[in-house]
C-alpha positions as CSV (number, residue, x, y, z in Angstrom):
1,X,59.8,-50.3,14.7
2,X,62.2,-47.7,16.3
3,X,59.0,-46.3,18.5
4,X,58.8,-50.3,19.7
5,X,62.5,-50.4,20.3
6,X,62.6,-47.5,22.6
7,X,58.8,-46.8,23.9
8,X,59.9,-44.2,26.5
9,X,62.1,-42.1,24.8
10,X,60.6,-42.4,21.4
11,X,57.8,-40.3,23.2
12,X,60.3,-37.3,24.6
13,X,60.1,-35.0,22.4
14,X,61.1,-31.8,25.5
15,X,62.6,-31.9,28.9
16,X,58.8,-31.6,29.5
17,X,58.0,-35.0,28.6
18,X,60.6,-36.2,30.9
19,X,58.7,-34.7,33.9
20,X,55.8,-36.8,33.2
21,X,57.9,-39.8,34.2
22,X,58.3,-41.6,37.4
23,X,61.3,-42.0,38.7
24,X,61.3,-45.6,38.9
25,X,60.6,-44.9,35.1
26,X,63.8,-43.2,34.8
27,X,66.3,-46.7,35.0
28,X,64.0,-47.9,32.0
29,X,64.8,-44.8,30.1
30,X,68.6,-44.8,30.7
31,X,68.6,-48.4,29.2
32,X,66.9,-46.9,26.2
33,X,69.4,-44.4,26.0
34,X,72.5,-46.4,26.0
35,X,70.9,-48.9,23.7
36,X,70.6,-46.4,20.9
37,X,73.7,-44.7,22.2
38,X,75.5,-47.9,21.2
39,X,74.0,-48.7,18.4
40,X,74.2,-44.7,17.1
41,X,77.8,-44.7,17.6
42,X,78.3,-47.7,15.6
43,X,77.1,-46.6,12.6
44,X,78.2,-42.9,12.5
45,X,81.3,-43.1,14.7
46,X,81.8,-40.7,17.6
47,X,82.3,-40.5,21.4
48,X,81.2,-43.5,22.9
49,X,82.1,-44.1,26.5
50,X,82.3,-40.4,27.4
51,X,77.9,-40.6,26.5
52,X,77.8,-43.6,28.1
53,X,78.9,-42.7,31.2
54,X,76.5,-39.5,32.0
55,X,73.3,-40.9,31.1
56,X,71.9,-40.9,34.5
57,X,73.4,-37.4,35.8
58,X,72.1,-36.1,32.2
59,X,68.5,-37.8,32.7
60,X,68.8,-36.1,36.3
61,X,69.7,-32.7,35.5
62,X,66.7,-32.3,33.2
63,X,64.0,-33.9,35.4
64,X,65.1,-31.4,38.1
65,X,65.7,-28.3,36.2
66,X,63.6,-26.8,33.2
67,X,65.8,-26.7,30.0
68,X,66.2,-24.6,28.2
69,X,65.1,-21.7,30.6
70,X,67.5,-23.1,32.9
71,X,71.1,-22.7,30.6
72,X,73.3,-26.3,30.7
73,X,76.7,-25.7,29.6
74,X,78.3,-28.5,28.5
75,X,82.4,-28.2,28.8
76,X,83.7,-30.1,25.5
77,X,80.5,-31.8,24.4
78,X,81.8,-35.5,24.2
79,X,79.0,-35.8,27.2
80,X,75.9,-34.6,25.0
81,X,74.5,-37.3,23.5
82,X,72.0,-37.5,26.1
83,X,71.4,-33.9,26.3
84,X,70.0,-34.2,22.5
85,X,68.1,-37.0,22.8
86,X,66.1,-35.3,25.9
87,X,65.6,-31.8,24.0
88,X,63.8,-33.0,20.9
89,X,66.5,-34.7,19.2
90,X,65.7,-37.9,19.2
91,X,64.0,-38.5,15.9
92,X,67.3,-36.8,14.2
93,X,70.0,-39.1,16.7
94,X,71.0,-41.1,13.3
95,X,72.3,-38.4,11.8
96,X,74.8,-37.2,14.3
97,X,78.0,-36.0,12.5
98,X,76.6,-36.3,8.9
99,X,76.3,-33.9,6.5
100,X,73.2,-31.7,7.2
101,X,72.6,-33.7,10.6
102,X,73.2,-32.9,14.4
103,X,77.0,-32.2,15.5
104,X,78.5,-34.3,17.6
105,X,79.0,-31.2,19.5
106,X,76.6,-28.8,21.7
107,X,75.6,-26.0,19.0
108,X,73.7,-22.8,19.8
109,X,71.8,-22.7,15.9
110,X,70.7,-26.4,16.7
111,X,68.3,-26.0,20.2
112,X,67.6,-23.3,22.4
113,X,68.5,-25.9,24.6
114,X,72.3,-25.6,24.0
115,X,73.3,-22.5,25.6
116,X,76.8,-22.3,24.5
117,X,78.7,-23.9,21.8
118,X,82.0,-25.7,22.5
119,X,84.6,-28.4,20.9
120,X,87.7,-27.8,23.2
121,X,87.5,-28.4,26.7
122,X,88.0,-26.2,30.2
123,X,85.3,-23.6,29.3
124,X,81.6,-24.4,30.3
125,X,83.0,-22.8,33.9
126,X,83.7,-19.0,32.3
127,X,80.7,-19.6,29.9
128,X,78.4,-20.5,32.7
129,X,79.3,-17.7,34.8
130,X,78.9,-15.1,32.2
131,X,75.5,-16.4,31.4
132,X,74.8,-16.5,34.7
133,X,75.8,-13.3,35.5
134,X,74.0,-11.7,32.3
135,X,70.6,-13.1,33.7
136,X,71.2,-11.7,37.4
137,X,72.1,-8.3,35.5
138,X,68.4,-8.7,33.6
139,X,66.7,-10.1,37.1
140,X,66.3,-13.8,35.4
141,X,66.1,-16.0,38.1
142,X,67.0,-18.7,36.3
143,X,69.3,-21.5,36.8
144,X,72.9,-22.0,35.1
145,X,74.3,-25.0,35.4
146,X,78.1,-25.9,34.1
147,X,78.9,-29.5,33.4
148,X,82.6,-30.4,33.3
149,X,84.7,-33.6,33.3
150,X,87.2,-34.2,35.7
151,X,89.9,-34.1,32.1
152,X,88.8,-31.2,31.9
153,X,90.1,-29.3,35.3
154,X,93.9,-30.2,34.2
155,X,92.9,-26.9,31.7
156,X,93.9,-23.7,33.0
157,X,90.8,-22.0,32.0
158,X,88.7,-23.9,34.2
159,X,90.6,-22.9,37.5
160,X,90.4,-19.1,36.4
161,X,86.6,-19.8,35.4
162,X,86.0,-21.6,39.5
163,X,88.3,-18.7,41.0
164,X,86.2,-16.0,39.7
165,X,82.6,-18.0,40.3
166,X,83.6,-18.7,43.8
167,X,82.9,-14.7,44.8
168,X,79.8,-14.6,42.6
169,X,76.5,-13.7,44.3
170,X,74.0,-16.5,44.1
171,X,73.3,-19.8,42.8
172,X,75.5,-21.2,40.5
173,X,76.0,-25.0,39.8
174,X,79.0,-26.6,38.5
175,X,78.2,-30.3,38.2
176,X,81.7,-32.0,38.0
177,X,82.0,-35.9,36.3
178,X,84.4,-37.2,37.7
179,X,85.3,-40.5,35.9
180,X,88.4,-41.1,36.5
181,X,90.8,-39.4,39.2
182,X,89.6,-38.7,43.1
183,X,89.1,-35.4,43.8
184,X,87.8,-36.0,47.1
185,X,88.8,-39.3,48.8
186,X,86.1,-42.0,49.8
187,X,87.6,-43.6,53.0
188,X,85.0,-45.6,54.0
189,X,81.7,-46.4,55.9
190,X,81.9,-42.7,57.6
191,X,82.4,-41.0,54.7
192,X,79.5,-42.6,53.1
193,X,77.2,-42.2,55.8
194,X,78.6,-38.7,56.3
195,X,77.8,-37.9,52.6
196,X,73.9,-39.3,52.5
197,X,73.6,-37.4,55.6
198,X,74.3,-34.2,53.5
199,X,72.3,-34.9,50.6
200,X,69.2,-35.5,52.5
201,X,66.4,-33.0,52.1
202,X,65.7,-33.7,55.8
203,X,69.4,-32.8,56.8
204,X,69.6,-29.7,54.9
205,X,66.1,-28.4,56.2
206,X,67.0,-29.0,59.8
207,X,70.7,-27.2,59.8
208,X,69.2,-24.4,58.2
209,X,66.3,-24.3,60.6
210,X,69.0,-24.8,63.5
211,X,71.1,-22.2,62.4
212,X,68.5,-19.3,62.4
213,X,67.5,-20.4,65.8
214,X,70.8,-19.6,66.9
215,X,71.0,-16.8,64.8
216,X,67.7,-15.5,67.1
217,X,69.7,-16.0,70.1
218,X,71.1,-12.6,72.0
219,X,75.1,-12.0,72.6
220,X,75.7,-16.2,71.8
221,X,73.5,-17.1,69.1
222,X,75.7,-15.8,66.1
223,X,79.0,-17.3,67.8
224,X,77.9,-20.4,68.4
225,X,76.9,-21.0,64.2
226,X,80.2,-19.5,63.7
227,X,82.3,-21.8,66.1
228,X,79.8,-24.9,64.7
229,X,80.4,-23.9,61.0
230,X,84.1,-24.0,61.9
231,X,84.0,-27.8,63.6
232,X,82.2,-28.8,60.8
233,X,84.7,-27.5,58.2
234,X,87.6,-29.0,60.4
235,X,85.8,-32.7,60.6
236,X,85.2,-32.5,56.7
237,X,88.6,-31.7,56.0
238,X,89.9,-34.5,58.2
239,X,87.2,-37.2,55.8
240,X,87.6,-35.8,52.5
241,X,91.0,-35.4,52.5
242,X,90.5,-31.8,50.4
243,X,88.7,-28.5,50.6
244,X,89.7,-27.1,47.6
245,X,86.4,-26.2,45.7
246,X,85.0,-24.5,49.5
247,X,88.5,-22.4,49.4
248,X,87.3,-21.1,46.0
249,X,83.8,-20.0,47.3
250,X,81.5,-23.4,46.4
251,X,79.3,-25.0,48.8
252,X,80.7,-28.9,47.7
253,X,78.4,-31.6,48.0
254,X,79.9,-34.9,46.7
255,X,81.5,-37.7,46.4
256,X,77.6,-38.6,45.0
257,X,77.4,-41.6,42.9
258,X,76.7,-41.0,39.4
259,X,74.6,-43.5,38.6
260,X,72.2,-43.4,41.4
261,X,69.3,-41.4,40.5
262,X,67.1,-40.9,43.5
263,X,70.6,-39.9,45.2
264,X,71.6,-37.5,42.0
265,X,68.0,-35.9,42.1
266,X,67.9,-35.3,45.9
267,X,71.3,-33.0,45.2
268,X,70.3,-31.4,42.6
269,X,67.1,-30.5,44.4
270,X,69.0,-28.8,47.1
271,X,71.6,-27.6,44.8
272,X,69.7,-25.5,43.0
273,X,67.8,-23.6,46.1
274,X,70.9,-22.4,47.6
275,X,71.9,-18.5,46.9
276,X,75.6,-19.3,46.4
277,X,77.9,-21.0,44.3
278,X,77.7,-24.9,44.4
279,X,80.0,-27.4,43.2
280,X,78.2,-31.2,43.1
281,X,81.0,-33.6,42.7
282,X,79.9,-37.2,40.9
283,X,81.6,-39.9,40.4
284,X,80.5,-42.3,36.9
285,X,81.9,-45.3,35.0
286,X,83.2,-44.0,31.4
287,X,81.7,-46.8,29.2
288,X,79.0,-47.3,31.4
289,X,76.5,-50.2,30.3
290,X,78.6,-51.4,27.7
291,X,81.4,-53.9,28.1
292,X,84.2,-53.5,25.4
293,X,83.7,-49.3,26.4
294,X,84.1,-50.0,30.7
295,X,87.5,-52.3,30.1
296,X,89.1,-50.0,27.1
297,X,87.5,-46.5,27.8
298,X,90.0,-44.9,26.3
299,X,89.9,-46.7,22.6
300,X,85.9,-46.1,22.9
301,X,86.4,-42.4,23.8
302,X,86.4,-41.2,20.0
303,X,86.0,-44.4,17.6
304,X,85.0,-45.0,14.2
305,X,82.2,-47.4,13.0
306,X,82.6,-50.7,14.9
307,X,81.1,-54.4,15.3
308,X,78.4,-53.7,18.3
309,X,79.1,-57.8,19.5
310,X,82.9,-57.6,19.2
311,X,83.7,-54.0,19.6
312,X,86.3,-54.3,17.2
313,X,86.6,-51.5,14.6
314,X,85.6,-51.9,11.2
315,X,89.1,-50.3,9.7
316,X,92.1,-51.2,10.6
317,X,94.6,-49.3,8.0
318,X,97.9,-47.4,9.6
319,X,97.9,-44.0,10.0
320,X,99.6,-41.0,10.1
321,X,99.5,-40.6,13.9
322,X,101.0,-44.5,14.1
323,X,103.4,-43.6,11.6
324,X,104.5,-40.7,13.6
325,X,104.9,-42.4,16.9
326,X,107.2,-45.1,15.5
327,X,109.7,-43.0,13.5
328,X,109.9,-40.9,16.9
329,X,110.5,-43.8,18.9
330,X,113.2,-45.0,16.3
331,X,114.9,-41.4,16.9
332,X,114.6,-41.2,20.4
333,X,116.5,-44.9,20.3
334,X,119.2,-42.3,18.8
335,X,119.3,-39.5,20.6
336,X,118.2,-39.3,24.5
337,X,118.0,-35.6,24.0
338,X,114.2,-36.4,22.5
339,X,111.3,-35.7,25.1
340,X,107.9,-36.2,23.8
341,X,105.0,-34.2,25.0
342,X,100.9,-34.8,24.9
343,X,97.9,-32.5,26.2
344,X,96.4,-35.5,27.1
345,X,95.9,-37.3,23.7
346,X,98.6,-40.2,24.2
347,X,97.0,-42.4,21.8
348,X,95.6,-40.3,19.7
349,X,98.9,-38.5,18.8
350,X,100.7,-42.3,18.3
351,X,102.5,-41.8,21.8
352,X,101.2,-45.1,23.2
353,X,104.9,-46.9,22.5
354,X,107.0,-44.0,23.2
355,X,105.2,-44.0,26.5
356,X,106.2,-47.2,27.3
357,X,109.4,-47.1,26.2
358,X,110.9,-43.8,27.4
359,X,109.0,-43.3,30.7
360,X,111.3,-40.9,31.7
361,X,111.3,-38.7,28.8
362,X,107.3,-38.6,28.0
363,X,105.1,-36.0,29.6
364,X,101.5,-35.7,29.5
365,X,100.7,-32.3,30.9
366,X,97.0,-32.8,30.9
367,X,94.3,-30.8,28.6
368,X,97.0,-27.9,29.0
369,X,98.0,-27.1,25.3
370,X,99.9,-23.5,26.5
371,X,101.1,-25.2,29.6
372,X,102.9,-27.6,26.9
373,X,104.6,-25.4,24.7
374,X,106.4,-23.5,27.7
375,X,107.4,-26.4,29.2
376,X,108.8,-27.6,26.3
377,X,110.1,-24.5,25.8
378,X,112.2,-24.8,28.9
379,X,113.1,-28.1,28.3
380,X,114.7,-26.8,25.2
381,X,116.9,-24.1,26.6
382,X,118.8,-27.5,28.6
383,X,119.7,-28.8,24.7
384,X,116.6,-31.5,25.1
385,X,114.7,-31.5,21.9
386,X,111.0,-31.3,23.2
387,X,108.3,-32.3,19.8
388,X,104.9,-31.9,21.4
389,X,101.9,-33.8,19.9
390,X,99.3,-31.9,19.1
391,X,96.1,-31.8,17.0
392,X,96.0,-28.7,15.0
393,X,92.9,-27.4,16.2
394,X,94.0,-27.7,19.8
395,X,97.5,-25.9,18.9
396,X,95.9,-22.7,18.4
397,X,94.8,-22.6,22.4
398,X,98.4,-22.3,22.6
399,X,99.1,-19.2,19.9
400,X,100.8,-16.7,22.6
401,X,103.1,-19.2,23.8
402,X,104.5,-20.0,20.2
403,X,105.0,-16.1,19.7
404,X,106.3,-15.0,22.9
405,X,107.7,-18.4,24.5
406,X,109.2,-20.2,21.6
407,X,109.9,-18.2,18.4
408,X,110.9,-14.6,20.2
409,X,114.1,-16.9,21.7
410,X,114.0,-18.4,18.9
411,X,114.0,-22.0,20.8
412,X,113.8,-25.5,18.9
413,X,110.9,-26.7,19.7
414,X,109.3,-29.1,17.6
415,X,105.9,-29.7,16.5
416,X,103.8,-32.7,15.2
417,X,100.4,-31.2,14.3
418,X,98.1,-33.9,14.0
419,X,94.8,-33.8,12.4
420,X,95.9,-31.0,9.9
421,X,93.0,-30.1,7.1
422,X,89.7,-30.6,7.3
423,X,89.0,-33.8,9.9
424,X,85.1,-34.1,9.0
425,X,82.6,-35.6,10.9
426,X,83.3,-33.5,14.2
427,X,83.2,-30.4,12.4
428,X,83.9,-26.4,12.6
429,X,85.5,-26.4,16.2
430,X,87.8,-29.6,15.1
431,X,88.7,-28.7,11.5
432,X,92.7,-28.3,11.2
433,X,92.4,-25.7,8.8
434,X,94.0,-22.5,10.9
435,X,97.3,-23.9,11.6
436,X,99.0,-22.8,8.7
437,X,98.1,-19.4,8.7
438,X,99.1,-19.2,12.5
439,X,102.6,-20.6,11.7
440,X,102.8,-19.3,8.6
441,X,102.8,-15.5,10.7
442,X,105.3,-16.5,13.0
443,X,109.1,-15.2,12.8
444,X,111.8,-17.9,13.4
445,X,108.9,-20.9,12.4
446,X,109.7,-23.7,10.0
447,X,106.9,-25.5,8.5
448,X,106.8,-29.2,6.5
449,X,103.6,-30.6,5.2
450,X,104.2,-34.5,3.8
451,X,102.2,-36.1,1.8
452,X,103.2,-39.7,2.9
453,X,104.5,-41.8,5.3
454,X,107.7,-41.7,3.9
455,X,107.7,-37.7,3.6
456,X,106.5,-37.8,7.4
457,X,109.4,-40.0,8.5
458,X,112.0,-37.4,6.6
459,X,110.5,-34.6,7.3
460,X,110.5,-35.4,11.1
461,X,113.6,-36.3,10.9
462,X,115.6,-33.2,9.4
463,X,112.9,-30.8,11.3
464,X,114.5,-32.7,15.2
465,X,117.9,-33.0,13.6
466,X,119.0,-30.1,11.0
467,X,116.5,-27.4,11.9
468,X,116.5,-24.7,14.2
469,X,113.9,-23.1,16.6
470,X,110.0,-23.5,16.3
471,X,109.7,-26.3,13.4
472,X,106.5,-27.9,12.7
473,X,105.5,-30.9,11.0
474,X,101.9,-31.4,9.7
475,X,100.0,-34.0,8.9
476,X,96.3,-35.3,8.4
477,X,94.0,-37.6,10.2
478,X,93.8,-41.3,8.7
479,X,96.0,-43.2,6.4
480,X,97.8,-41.9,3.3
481,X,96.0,-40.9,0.2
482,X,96.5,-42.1,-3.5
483,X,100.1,-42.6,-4.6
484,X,101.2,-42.4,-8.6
485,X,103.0,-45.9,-9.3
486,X,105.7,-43.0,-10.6
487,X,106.1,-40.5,-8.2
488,X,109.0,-40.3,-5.9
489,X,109.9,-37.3,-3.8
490,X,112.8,-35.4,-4.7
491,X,113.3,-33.6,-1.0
492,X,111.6,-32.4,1.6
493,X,111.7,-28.9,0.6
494,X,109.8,-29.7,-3.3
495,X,108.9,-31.9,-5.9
496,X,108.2,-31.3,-9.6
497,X,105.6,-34.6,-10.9
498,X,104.9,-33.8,-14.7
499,X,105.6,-32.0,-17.9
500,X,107.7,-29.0,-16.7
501,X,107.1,-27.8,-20.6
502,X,103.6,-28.0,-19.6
503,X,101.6,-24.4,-19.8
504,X,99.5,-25.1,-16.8
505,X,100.8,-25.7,-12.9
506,X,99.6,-26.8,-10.1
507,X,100.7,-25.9,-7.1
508,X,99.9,-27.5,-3.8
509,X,101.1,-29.2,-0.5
510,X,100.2,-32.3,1.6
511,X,97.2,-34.7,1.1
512,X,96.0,-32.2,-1.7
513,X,99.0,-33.7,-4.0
514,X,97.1,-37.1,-3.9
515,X,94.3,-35.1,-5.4
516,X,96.1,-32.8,-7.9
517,X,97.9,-36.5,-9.0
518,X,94.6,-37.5,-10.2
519,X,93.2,-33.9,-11.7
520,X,96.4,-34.1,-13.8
521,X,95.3,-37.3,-15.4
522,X,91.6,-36.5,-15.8
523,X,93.4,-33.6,-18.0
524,X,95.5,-35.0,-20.1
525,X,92.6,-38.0,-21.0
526,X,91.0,-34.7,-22.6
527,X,94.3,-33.6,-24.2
528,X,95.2,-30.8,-21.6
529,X,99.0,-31.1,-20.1
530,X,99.4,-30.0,-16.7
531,X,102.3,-30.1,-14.1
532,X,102.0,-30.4,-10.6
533,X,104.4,-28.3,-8.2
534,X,104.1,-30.2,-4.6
535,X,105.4,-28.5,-1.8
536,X,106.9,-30.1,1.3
537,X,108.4,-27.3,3.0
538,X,106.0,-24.4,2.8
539,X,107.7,-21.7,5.4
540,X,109.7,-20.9,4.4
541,X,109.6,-21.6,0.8
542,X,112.6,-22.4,-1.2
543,X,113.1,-19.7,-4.0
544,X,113.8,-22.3,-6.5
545,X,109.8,-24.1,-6.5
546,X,109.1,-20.0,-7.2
547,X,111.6,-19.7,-9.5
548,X,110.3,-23.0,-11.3
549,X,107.0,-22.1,-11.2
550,X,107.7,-18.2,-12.8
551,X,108.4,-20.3,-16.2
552,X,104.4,-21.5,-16.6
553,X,101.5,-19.2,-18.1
554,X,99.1,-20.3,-15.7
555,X,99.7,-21.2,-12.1
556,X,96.8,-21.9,-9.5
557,X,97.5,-23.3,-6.0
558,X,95.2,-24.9,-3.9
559,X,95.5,-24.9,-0.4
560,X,93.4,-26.9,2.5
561,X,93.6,-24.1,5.0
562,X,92.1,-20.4,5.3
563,X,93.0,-18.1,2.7
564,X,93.8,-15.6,4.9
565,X,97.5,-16.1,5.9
566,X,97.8,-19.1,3.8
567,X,101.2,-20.2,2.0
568,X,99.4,-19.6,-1.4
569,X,99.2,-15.7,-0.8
570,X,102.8,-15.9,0.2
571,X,103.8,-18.0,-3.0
572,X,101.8,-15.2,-5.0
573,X,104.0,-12.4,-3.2
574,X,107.4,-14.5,-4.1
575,X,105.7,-15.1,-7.5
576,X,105.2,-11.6,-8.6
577,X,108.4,-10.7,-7.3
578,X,110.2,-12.5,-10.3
579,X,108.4,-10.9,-12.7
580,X,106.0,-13.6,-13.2
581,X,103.8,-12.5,-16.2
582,X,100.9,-15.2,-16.7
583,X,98.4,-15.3,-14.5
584,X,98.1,-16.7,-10.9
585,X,94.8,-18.0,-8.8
586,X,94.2,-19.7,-5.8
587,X,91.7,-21.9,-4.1
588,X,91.0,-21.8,-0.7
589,X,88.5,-21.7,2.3
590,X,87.5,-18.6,2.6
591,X,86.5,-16.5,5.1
592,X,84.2,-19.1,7.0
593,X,83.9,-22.2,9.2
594,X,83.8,-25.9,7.5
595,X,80.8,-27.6,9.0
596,X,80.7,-31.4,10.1
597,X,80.5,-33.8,7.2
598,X,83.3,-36.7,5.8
599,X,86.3,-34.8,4.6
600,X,85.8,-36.3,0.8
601,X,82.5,-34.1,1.1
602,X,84.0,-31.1,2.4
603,X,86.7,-31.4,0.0
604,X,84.5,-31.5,-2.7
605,X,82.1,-28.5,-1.9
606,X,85.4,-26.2,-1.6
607,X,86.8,-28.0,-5.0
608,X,89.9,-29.0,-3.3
609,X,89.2,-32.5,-4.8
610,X,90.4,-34.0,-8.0
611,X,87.2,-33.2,-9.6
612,X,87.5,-29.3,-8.7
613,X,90.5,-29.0,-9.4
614,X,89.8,-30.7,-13.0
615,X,86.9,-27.9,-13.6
616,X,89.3,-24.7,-12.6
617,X,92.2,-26.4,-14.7
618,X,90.4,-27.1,-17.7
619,X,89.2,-23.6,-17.8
């Protein structure tokens, strides 16, 4: 049934199978793609109009090169969909961010055919270029071809990766997808005509051909390309407006539609027999070939599972990030000192309102995570109170800044790490597990982790209005976890919920109290008491949870972050420091990456779940 469904791609099972096509094949194929595209995404959740958008420029790039001698870098991976599908993927697509199935990201121990691994964007330039520059070295003529989204050049790292490729010494291809900001304006009929001129086989033939004539010519032959080469460059700069990637050292072709084969494979034809850099700018639809994704590219950018007909999404509960934006936009009612700041993840974050309502005070700096924090940072020595947004496995692009810009001047910056603790389906590069131990290292640094919504709203609260210098507020992905009918939080610093006569503790910190709530009930339905210690505050501790805890025989905290650094080796330290006598453990993620899978799963493999937990307590 699936083979009858998509009869052309069911049958590529290699870039070589491609090849076989026709190109008036290939607008067949692309309809196949996007079909199981959207119903993929559907099912398994994932990034949508991103895929949807390259499937041409993908299709073209492998029916002109040969993958994977020919190396395709792929700059954040939200674009790769395609890739997978063309490179013997195909018959594994419906597992894509499951547990044991393909990443949702390009992966070097999936396919030869993913030459470099990535989950943040602004790299496949630097990546490229090494690889390129490690075949030249071996005398690989090989191709290397970087593919980066337009997003993605508002990263710093991409400029520093096109400054230093411009001045290398033969062919290298940065394909740019631009989808959603002009580079280089189209201003018409001219510039259209202009532009087909210069992708023609025929045009790039003859000017070479024309220019060695001259070349041949005695005493005027050699001026006479220069002083053409020089009209030609003043006449292109008076069309397009820009220069910028010729400045750096690229031969540009482009604007080139996207989505227009024959015109994308003519490019990358000539593209890839030049002996210098080449940048080959095209411009696609995000969403392409699918309604809902085209008019709201930015909901269908990441989404969960969602009705194929409606495009609605199949949950609807509140989360932390919504939670967030609305207590911040209550406070920044209060105070017009507030400023919020996004690396280009306004509604992700929960910044969609604030946006709206405080115009003036909302900044989004683009994919520039170190870019944010020093801005913020001088915001903050002019008494604003910058709190920049920011997933916590983006923060740690950002790690000098923190250390040098904000906590050595020991400036109040504030910040809301989203997405702390293992996210799941889009695995190792994504996980927020390294925050803590980043922070956690950090003189002058203030950490809360909240459980709930409630505990957010405080906590975000105190850490704009009562602390001082780098303060960070935590919190995961999704909407909040189990609640005891009983529990109410006593501050933001730490909560006892239990016994405190009890023998055994457990000690933990955000979402993991939901689970240590329910591991204390599985053990006393077999007679064993237990307390639970829940920290709020975790940097710096308050003496008294140690103090509290030095009165148990047994303590064992567990921790949804890396061991190494973590506030349960810290709590140890303090622990031992009392005299503590019984005996202490911890559970943690070791030294190791956490691999793509629903965060329930993950949880439960590292026994960070009410389950494990039950088995180490009942010990």
């Amino acid at each position: 049934m699936e083979n009858n469904n998509f009869p052309l791609l069911s049958n590529i099972k290699s870039p070589a199978d491609l090849k076989k096509l026709k190109v008036s094949e290939l607008p067949a194929l692309c309809e196949e793609i996007r079909r199981k595209l959207i119903i993929t995404v559907s099912e398994n959740g994932g990034h949508l109009a991103p895929n949807l958008g390259v499937v041409e420029l993908t299709v073209a790039m492998h029916y002109v090169f040969n993958c994977p001698q020919d190396s395709f870098v792929f700059d954040v991976g939200h674009q790769s969909y395609t890739h997978k599908m063309l490179t013997g993927r195909f018959d594994r697509i419906d597992t894509i961010r499951k547990t044991g199935g393909l990443s949702g990201f390009p992966r070097r121990y999936e396919s030869p055919c993913d030459a470099f691994g990535t989950g943040h964007s602004s790299t496949s330039v630097s990546a490229a270029l090494g690889i390129a520059k490690a075949k030249q070295l071996k005398g690989d003529k090989s191709k290397t071809i970087a593919f980066i989204g337009d997003g993605s050049f508002t990263g710093g790292l991409a400029f520093e990766g096109i400054n230093n490729a411009g001045r290398f010494k033969g062919n290298f291809i940065v394909i740019l997808n631009d989808n959603k900001m002009s580079i280089s304006k189209n201003v018409g009929a001219v510039s259209r005509h202009l532009n087909a001129m210069r992708i023609s086989p025929w045009y790039v033939g003859a000017k070479g051909k024309l220019e060695r004539g001259l070349n041949k010519i005695p005493f005027i032959g050699n001026p006479t390309v220069r002083a053409l080469t020089r009209f030609k460059n003043w006449i292109k700069k008076k069309i397009y407006k820009t220069n910028l990637f010729e400045n750096f050292g690229f031969h540009y072709y482009g604007p080139v539609d996207g989505h227009n084969l024959e015109d994308l494979i003519n490019v990358l034809h000539i593209a890839k027999n030049h002996d210098k850099p080449v940048l080959i700018h095209a411009v696609t639809t995000k969403g392409k070939g699918y309604q809902f994704a085209e008019n709201d590219p930015k909901s269908f950018h990441g989404i969960g599972r969602f009705d194929i007909d409606t495009g609605e999404p199949l949950s609807h509960s509140d989360s932390f990030s919504n939670c967030f934006g609305k207590k911040l936009c209550k406070l920044a009612s209060e105070d017009k000192s507030i400023c919020a700041i996004t690396a280009a993840m306004t509604v992700g974050t929960g910044l969609s309102d604030f946006s709206d309502q405080y115009k003036d005070r909302f900044f989004d700096v683009g994919i520039a995570e170190e870019h944010a924090v020093t801005f913020g940072c001088g915001l903050a020595t002019q008494e604003m109170t910058p709190v920049f947004a920011v997933y916590s496995s983006f923060l740690q692009r950002a790690y000098d800044q923190l250390v040098h810009d904000a906590a050595a001047q020991n400036l109040h910056l504030v910040l809301a790490v989203d997405r702390a603790g293992i996210v799941g389906e889009d695995g190792e590069t994504h996980q927020g597990v390294f925050d803590v131990s980043i922070l956690n290292s950090i003189p002058n640094t203030t950490i809360y982790s909240p459980c709930y919504f409630d505990e957010l709203d405080a906590s975000l609260e105190i850490a704009i209005n009562k602390e001082k210098g780098l303060t960070a507020v935590r919190y995961p992905r999704g909407n909040e976890p189990y609640r005891p009918e009983d529990f109410n939080y006593m501050s933001t610093d730490f909560t006892v919920y239990g016994n405190p006569n009890a023998s055994r503790l457990i000690v933990t910190y955000g979402r993991l109290f939901a689970e240590a709530c329910k591991a204390k009930q599985m053990l006393s339905n077999v007679g064993i008491e237990c307390c639970v210690l829940k920290l709020c505050k975790i940097k710096p501790i308050n003496p008294e949870a140690v103090r509290f805890a030095s009165n148990f025989r047994r303590v064992h905290f567990f921790e949804e972050g890396m061991r190494n650094g973590s506030v349960a080796e810290t709590f140890e330290s303090e622990l031992y420091k009392l005299g503590f006598n019984g005996s202490y453990g911890m559970t943690a993620i070791e030294d190791t990456f956490i691999l793509h899978s629903k965060h329930t799963q993950a949880l439960s493999a590292l026994k960070l779940d009410a389950e494990g937990m039950y088995s180490i307590m009942r010990k």
